[in-house]
N, C-alpha and C positions, 0 to 999 in steps of 0.2 A: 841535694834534693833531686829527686827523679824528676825527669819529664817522660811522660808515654803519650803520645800521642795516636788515637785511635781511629781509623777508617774514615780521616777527616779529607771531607769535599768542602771547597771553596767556590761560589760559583757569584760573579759578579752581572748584572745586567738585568734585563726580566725575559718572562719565560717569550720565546720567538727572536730574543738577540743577548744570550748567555753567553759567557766568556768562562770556560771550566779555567780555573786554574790549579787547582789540587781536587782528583775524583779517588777518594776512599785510599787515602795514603796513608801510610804507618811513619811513625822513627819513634827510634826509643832509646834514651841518651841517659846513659846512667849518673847516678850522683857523686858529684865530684870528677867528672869526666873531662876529658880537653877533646871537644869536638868538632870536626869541621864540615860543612855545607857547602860543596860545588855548585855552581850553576851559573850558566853564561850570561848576559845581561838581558833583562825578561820572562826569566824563569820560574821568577816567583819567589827569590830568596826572602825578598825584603817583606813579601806577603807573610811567606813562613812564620819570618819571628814575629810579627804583628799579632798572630793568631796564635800564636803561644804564649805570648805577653796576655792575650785579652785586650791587646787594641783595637785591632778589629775582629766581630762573632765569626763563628765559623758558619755554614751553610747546616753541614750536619757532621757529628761525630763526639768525641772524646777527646781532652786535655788533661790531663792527670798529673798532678804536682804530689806526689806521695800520698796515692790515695784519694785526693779530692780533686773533682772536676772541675777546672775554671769555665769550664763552657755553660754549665748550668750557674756560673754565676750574675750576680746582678751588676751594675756598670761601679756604683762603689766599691762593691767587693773586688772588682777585680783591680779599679784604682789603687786600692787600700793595699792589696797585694803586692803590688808592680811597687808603689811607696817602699813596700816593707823588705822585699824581697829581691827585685831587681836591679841591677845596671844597664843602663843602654852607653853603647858604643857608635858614631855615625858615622857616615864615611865622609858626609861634607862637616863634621866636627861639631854643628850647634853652637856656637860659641857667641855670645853677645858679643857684638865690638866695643860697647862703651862700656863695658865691665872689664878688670884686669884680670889676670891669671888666677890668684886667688879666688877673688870672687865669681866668677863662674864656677870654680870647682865647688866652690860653700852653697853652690842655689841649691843642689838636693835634700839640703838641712834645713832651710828655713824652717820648714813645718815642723822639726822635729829637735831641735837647738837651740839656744841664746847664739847670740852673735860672736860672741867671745872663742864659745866652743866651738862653733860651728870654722872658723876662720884655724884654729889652732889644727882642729880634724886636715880641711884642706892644702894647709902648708903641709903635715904628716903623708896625707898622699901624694904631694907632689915632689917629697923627698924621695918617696917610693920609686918614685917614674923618671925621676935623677932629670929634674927641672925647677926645684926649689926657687933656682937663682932667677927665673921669669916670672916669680909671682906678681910684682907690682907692674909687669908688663901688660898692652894693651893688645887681643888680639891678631891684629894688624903687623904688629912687629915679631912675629914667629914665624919659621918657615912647616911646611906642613907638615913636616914629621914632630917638632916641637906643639904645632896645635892638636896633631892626633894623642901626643901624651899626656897633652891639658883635657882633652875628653877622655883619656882611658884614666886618668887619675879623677875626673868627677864621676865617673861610675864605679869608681871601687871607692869614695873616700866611707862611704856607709858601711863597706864591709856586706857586701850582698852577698845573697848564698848564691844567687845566678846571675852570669852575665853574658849580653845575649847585644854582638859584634855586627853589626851591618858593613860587611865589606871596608873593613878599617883600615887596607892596607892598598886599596886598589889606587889612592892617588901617590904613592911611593916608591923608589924604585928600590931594585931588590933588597939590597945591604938595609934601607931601613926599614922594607916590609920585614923580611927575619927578624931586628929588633924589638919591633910592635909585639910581632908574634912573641917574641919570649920572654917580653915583660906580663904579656898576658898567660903564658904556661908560668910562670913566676908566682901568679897569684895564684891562680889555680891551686898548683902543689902545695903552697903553704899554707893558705885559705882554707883547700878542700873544698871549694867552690867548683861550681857547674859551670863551664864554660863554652857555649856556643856561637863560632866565629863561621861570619857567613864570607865565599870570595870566590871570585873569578879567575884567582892569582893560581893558576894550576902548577905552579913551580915551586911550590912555596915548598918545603922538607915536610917528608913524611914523617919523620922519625918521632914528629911531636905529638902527634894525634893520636888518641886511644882509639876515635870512631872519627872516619868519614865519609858522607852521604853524598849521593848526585842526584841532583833534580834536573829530569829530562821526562816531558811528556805529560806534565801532571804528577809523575810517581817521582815518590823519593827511596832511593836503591841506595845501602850499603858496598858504598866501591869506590876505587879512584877513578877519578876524572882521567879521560884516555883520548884527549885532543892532543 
């Protein structure tokens, strides 16, 4: 699925104590792509995907999902979208502590599953992410590279056509940010899924990214990070 995003301003505040955070930015991330967003902390990354999701509106501009604008849509519609369409990835994991491994990865399905299936889906994605053996675990007893696969395996267990990475790898050190990463190009290639991973991690191998952006100043630039 395309994203295009068009001459989009973000502008938080009111007018005499305005906070620009995106003035008439472009990106444009092809379908099926493995894509990555640069920017140092307060840049706005986490803004970015908010406003591509339809979590938060934009000020002014264009969203484009293959053709149709989620900016002119209405708060279900975009709900109903992000349901059908999405994955989110977090950097602090989301993870209920009193639910076990399975069952966080199966809360995507409620709405849309029996219980049965819904549970069967989530152990399948967590074979994927090679953590099966924590399913009945709590948690609390995973170190953080085992929690970030318990959140990249509840956002792929639906099988989304886009998955959209809030700095997944910034609490990891290298050996298992690469991992992350290329359980995520993993899905990507097989899938043919959209993948947009957001970080700070400027070390991370270039070799995997089709497209990546830097956000510096409001604008989002096609380039690597050169800190």
């Amino acid at each position: 699925m395309d994203i295009v995003a068009r001459d989009i301003t973000k502008i938080y505040g009111n007018k005499g104590n305005e906070i620009i955070i995106f003035e008439e930015a472009n990106i444009n991330i092809p379908s099926a792509s493995f894509t990555g967003i640069f920017g140092v902390s307060g840049a706005g990354k986490t803004t970015l995907l908010n406003i591509l999701s339809g979590i938060e509106p934009i000020t002014a501009g264009k969203i484009i999902f293959d053709g149709w604008d989620l900016a002119l849509a209405g708060e279900k519609e975009r709900s109903d979208f992000r349901l059908s369409n999405i994955g989110f990835i977090f950097q602090n994991f989301n993870l209920i502590p009193s639910l076990t491994v399975v069952e966080n990865v199966s809360l995507p399905l409620i709405a849309i599953r029996d219980k049965k299936e819904a549970a069967k889906m989530a152990e399948a994605a967590l074979e994927r992410v090679s953590i099966a053996q924590r399913a009945k675990n709590l948690p609390d007893t995973l170190s953080f590279g085992e929690k970030q696969r318990v959140s990249i395996a509840r956002a792929i267990v639906n099988r989304p056509k886009i998955i959209f990475a809030d700095e997944p790898v910034s609490n990891l050190e290298d050996r298992s940010a690469e991992k992350i990463i290329q359980i995520l190009r993993d899905f990507n290639m097989k899938e043919k899924a959209t993948v947009v991973l957001c970080t700070n991690h400027s070390e991370l191998s270039r070799r995997k990214w089709d497209r990546f952006y830097n956000i510096t100043g409001g604008n989002i630039k096609e380039s690597w990070p050169t800190i």
